[in-house]
PDB file of N, CA, C and O in Angstrom, chain B, residues numbered from 101:
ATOM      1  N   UNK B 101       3.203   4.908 -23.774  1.00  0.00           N
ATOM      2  CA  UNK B 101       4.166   4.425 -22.797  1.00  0.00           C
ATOM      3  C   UNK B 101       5.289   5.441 -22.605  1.00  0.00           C
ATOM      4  O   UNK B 101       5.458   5.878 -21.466  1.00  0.00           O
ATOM      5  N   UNK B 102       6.118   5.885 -23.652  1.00  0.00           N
ATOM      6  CA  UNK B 102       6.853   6.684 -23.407  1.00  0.00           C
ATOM      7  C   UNK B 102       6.498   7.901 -22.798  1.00  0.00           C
ATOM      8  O   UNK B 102       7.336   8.399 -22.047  1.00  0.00           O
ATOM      9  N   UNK B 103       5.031   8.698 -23.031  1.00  0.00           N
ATOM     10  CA  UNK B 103       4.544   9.918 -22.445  1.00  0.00           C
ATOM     11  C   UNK B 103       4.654   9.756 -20.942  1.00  0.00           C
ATOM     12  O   UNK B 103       5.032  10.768 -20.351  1.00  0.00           O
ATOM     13  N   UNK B 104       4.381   8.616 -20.159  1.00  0.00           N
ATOM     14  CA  UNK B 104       4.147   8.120 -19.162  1.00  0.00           C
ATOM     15  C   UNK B 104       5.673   8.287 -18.636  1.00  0.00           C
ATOM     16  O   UNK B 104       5.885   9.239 -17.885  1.00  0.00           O
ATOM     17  N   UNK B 105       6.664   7.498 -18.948  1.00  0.00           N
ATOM     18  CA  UNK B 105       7.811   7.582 -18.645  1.00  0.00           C
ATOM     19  C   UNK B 105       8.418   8.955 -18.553  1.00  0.00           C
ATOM     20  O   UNK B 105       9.061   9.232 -17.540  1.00  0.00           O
ATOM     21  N   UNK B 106       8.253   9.983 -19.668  1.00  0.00           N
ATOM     22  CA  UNK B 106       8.540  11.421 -19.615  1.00  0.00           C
ATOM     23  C   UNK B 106       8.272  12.485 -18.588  1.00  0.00           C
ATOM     24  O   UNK B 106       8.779  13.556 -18.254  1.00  0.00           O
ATOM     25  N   UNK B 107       6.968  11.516 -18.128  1.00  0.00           N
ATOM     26  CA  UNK B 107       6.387  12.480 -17.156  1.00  0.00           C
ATOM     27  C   UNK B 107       6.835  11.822 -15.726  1.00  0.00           C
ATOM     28  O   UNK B 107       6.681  12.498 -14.709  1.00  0.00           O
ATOM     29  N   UNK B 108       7.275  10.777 -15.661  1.00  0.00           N
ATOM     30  CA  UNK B 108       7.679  10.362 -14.105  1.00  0.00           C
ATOM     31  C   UNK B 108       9.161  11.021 -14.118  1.00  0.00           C
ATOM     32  O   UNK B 108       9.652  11.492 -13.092  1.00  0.00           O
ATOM     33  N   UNK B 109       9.846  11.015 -15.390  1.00  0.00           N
ATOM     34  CA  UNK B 109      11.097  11.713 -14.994  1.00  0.00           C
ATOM     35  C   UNK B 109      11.137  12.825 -14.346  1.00  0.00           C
ATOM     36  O   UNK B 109      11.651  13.075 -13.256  1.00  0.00           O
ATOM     37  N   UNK B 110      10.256  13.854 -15.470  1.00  0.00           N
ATOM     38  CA  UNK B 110       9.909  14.932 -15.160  1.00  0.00           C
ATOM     39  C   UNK B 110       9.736  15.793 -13.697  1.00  0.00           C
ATOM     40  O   UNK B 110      10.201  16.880 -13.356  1.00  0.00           O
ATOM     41  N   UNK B 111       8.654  14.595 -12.823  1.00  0.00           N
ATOM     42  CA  UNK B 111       8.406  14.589 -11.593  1.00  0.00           C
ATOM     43  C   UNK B 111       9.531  14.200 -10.913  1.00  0.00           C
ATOM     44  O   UNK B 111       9.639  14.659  -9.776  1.00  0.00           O
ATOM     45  N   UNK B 112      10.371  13.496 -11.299  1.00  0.00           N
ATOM     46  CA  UNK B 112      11.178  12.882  -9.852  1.00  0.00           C
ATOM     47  C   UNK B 112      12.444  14.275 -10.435  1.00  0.00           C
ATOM     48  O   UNK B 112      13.525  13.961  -9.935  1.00  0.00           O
ATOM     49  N   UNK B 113      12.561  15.225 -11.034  1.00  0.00           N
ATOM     50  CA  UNK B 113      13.471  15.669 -11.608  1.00  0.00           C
ATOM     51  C   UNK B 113      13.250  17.328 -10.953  1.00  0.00           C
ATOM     52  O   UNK B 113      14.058  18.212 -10.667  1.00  0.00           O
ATOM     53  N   UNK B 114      11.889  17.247 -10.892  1.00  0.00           N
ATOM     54  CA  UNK B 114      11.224  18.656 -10.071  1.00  0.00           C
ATOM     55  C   UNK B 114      11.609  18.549  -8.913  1.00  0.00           C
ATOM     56  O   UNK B 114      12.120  19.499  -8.320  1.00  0.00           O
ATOM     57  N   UNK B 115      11.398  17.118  -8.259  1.00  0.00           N
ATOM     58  CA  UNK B 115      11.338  17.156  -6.936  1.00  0.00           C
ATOM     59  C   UNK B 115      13.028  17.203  -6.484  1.00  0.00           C
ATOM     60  O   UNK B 115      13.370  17.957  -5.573  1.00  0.00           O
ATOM     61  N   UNK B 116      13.766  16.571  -7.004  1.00  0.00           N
ATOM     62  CA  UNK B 116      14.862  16.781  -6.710  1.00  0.00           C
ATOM     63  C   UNK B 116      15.184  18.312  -6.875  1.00  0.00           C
ATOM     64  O   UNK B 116      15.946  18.929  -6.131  1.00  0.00           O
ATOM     65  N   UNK B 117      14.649  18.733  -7.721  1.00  0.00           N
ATOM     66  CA  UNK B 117      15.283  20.721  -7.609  1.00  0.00           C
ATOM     67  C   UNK B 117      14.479  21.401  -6.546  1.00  0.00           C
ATOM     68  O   UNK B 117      14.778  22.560  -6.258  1.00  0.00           O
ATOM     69  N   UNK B 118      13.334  20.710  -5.835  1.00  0.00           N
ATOM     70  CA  UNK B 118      13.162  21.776  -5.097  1.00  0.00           C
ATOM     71  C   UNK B 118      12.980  20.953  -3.961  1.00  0.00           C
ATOM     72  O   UNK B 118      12.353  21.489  -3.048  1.00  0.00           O
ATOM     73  N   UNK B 119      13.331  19.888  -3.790  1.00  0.00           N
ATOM     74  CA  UNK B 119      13.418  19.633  -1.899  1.00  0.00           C
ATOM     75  C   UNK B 119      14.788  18.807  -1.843  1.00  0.00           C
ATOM     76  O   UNK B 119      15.404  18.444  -0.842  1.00  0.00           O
ATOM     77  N   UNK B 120      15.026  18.654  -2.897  1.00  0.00           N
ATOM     78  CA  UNK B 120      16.973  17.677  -2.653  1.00  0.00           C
ATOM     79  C   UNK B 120      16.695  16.586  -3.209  1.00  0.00           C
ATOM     80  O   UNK B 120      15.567  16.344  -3.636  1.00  0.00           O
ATOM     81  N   UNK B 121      17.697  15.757  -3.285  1.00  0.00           N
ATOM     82  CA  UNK B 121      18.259  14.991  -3.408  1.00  0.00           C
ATOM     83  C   UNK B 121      17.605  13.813  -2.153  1.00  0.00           C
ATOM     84  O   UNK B 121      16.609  13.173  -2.490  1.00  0.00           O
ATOM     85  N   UNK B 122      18.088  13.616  -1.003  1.00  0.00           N
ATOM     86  CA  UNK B 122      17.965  13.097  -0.238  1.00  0.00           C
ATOM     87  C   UNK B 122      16.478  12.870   0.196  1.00  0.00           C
ATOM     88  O   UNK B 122      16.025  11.791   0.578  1.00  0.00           O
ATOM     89  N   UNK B 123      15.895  13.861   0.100  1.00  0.00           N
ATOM     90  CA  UNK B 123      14.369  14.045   0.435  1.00  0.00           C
ATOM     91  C   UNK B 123      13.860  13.365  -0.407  1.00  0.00           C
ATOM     92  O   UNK B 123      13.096  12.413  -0.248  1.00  0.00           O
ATOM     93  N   UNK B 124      14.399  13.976  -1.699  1.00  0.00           N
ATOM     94  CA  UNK B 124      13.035  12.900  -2.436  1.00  0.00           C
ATOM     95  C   UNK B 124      13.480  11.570  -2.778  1.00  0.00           C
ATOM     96  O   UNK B 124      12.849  10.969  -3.647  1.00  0.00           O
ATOM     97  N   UNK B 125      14.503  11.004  -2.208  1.00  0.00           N
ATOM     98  CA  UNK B 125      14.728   9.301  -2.038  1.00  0.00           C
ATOM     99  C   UNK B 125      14.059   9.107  -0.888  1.00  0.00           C
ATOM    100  O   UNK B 125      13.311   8.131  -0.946  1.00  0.00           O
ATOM    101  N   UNK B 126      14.059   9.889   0.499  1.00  0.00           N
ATOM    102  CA  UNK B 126      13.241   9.418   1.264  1.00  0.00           C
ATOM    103  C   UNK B 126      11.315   9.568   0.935  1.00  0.00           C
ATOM    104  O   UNK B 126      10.418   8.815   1.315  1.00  0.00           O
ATOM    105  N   UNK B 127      11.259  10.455   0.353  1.00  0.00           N
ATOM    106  CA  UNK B 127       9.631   9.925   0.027  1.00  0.00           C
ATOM    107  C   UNK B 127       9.427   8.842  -1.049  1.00  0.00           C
ATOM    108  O   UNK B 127       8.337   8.271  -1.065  1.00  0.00           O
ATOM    109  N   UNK B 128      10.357   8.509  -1.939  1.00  0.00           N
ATOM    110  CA  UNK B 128      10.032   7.500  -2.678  1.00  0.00           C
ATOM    111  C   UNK B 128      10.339   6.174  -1.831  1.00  0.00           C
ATOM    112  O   UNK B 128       9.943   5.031  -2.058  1.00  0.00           O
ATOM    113  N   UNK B 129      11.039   6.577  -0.939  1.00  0.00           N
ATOM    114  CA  UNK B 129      11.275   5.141   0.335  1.00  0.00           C
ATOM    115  C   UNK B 129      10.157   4.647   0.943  1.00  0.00           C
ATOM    116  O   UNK B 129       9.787   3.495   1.171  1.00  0.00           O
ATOM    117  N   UNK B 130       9.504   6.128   1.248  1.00  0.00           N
ATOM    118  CA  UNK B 130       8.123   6.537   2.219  1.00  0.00           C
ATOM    119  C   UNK B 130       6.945   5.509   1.098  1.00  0.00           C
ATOM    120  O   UNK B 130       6.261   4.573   1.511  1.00  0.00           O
ATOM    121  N   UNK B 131       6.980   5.978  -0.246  1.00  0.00           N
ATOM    122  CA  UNK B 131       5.666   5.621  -0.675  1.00  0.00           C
ATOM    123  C   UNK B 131       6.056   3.526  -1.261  1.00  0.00           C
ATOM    124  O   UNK B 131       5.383   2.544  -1.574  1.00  0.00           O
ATOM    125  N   UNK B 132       7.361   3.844  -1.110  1.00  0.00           N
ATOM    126  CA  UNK B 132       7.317   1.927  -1.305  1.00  0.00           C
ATOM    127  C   UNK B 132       6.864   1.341  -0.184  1.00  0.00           C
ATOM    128  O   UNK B 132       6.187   0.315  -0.242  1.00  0.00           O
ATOM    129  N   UNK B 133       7.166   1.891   0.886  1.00  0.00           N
ATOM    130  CA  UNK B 133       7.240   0.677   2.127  1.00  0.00           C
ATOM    131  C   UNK B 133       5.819   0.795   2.381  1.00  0.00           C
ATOM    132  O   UNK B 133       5.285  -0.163   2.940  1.00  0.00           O
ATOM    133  N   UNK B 134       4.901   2.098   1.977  1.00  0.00           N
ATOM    134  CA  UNK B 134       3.707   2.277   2.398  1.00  0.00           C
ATOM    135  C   UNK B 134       2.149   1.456   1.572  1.00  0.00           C
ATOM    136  O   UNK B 134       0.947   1.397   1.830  1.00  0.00           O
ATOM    137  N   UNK B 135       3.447   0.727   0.058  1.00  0.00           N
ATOM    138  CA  UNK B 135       2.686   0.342  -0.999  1.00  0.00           C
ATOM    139  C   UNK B 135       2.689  -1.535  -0.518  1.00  0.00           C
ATOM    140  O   UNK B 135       1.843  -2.419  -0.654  1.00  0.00           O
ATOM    141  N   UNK B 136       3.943  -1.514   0.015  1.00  0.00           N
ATOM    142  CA  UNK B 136       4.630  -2.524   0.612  1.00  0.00           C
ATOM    143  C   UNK B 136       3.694  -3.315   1.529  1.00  0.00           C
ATOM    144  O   UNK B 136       3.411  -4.501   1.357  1.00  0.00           O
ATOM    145  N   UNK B 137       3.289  -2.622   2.416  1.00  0.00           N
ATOM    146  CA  UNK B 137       2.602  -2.691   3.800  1.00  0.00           C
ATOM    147  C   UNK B 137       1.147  -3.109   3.365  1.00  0.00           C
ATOM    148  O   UNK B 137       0.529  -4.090   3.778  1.00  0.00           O
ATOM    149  N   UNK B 138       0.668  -2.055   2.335  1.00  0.00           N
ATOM    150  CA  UNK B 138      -0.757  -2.447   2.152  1.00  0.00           C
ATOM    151  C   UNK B 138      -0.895  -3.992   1.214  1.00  0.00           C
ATOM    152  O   UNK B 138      -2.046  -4.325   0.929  1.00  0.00           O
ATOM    153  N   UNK B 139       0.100  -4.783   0.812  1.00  0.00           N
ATOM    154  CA  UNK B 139      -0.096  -5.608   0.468  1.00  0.00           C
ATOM    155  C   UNK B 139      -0.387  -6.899   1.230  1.00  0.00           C
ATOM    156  O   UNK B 139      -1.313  -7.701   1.110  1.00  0.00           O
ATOM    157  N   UNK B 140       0.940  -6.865   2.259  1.00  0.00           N
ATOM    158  CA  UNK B 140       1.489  -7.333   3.106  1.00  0.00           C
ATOM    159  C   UNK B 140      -0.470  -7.241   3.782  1.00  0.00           C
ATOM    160  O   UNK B 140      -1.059  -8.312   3.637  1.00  0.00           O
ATOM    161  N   UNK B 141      -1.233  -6.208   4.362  1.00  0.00           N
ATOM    162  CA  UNK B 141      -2.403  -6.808   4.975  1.00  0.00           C
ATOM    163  C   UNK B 141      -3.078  -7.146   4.267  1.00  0.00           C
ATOM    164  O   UNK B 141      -4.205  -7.214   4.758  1.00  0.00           O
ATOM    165  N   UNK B 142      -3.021  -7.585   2.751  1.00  0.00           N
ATOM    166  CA  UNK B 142      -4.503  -7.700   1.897  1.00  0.00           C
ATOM    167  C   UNK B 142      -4.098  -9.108   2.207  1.00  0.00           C
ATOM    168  O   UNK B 142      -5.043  -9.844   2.490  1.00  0.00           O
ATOM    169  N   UNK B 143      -2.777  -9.705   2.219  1.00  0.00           N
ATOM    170  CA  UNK B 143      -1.961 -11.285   2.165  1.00  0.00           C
ATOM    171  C   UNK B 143      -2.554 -12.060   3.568  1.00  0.00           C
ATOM    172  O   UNK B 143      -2.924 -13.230   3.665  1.00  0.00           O
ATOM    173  N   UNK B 144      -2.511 -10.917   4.706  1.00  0.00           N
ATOM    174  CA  UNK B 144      -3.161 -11.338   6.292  1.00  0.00           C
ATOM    175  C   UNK B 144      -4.854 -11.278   5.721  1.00  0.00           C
ATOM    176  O   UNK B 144      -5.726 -11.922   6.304  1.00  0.00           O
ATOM    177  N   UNK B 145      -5.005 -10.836   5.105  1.00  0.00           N
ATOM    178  CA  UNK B 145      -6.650 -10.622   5.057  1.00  0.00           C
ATOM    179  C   UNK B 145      -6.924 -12.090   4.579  1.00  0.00           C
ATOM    180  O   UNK B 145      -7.683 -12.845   5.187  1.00  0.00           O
ATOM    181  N   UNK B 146      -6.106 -12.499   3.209  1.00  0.00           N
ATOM    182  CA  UNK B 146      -6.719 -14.160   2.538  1.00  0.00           C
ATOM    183  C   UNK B 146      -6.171 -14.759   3.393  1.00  0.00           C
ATOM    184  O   UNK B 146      -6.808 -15.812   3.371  1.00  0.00           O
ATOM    185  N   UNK B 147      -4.795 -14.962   4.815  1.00  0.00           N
ATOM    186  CA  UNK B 147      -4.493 -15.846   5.205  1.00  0.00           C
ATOM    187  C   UNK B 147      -5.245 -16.114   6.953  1.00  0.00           C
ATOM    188  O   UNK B 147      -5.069 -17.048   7.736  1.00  0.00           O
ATOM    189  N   UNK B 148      -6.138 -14.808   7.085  1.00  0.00           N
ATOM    190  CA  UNK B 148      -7.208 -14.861   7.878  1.00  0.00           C
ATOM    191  C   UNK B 148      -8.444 -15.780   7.328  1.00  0.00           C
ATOM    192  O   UNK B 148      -8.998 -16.710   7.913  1.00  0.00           O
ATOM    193  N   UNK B 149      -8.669 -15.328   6.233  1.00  0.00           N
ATOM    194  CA  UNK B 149     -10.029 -16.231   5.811  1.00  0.00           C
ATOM    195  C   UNK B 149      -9.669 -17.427   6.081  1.00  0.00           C
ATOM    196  O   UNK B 149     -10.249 -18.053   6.967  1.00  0.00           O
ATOM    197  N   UNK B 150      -8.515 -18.033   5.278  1.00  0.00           N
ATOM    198  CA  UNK B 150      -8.183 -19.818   4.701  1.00  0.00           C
ATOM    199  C   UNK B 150      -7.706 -20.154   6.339  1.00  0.00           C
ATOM    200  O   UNK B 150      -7.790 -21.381   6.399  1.00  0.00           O
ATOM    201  N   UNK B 151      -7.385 -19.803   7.285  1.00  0.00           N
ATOM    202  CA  UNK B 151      -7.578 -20.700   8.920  1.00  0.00           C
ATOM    203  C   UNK B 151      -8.990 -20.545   9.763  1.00  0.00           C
ATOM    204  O   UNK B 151      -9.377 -21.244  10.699  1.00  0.00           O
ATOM    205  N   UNK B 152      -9.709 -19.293   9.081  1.00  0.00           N
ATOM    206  CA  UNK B 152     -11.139 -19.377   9.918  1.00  0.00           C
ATOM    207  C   UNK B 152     -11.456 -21.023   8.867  1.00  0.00           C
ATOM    208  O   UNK B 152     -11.541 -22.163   9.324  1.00  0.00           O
ATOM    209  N   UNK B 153     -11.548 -20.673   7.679  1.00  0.00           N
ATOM    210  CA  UNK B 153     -11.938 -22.261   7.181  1.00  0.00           C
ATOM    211  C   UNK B 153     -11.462 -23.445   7.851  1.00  0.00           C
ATOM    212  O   UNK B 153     -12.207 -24.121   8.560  1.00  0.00           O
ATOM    213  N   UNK B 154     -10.204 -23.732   7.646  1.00  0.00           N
ATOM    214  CA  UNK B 154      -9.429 -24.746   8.013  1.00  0.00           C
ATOM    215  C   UNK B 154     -10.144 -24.877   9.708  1.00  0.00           C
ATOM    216  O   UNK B 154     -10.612 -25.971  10.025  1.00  0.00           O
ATOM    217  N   UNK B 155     -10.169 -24.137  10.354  1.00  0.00           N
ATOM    218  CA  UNK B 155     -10.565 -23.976  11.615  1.00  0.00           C
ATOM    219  C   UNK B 155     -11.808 -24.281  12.265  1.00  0.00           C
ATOM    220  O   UNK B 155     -12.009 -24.551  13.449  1.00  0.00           O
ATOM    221  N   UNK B 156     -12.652 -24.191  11.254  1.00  0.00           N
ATOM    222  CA  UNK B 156     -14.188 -24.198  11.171  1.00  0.00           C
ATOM    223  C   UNK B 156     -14.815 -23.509  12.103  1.00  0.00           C
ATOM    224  O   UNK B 156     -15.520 -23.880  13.041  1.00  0.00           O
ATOM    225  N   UNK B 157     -14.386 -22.165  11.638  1.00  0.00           N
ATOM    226  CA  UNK B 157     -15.001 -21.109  12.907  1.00  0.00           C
ATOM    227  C   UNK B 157     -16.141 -20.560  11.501  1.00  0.00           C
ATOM    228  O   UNK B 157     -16.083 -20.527  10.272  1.00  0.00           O
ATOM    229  N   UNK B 158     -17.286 -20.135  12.751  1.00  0.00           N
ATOM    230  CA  UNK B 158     -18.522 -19.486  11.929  1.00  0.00           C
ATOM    231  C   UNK B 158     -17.652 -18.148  11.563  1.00  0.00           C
ATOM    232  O   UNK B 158     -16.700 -17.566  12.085  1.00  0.00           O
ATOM    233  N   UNK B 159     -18.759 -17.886   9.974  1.00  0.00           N
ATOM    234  CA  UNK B 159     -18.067 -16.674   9.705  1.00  0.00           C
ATOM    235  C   UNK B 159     -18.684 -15.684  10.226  1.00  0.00           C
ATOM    236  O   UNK B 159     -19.831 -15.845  10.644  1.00  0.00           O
ATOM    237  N   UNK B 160     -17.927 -14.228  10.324  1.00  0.00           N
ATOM    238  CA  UNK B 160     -18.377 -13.085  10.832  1.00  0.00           C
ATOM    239  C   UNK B 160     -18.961 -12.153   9.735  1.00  0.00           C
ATOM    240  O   UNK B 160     -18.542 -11.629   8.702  1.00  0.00           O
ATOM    241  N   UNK B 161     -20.365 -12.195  10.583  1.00  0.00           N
ATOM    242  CA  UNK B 161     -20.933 -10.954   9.825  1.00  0.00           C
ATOM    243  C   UNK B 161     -20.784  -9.213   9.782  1.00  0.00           C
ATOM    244  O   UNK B 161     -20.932  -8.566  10.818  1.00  0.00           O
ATOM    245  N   UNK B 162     -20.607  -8.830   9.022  1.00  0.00           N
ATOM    246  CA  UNK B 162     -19.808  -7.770   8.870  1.00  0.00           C
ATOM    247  C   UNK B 162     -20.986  -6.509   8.290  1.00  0.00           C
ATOM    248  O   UNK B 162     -20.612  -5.405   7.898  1.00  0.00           O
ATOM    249  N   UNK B 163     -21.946  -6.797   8.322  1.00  0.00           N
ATOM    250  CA  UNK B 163     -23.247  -5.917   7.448  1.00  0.00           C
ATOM    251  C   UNK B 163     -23.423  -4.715   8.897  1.00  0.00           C
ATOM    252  O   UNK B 163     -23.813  -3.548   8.915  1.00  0.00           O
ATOM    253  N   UNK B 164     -23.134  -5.262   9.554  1.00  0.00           N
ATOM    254  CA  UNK B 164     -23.691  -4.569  11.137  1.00  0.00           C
ATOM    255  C   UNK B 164     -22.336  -3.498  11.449  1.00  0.00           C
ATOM    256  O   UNK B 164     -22.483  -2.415  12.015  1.00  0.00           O
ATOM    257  N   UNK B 165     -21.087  -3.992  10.997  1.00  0.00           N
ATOM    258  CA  UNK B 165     -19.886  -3.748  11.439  1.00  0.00           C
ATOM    259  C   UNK B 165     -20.323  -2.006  11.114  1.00  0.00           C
ATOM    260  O   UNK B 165     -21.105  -1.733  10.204  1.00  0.00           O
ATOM    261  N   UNK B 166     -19.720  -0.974  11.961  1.00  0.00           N
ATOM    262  CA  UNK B 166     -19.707   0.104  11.215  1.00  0.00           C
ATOM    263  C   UNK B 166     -18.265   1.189  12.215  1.00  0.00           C
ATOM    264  O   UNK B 166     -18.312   2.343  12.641  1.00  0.00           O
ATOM    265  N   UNK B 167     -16.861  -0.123  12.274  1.00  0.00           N
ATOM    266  CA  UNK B 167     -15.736   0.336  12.369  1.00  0.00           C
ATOM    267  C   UNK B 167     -15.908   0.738  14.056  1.00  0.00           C
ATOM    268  O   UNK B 167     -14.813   1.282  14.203  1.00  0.00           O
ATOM    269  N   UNK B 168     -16.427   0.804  15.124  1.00  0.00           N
ATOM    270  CA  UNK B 168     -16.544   1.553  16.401  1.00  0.00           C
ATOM    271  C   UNK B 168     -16.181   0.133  17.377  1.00  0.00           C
ATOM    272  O   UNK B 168     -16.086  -1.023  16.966  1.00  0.00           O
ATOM    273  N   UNK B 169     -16.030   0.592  18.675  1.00  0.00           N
ATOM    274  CA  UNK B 169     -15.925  -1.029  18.934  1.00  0.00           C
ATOM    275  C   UNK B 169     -17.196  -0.942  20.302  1.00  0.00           C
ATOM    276  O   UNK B 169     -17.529  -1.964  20.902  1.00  0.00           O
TER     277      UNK B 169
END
């Protein structure tokens, strides 16, 4: 645990000497809101499923899906 901790200092301690101060609060801003966000759709993903239920819509098959529209 502590090695772990040594080494995030380490990193946030580099980054401040070589891009600032300011910069590297804004990428640690950058990587919360971005950690933030991906939760935020996994939460739309279960609250998509539980109203197709509630809804009683057939489910979609997705084996075919290959992302194109």
């Amino acid at each position: 645990m502590y090695n772990s901790t040594y080494l995030i200092l380490i990193v946030f301690i580099a980054l401040v000497a070589i891009g600032g101060y300011e910069s590297t609060l804004r990428l640690i801003r950058f990587i919360d809101i971005s950690i933030r966000f991906e939760i935020v759709k996994v939460r739309m993903w279960f609250l998509k499923r539980k109203l197709e239920k509630e809804l009683n819509l057939p489910p979609k098959d997705w084996s075919d899906f290959n992302g194109k529209h």
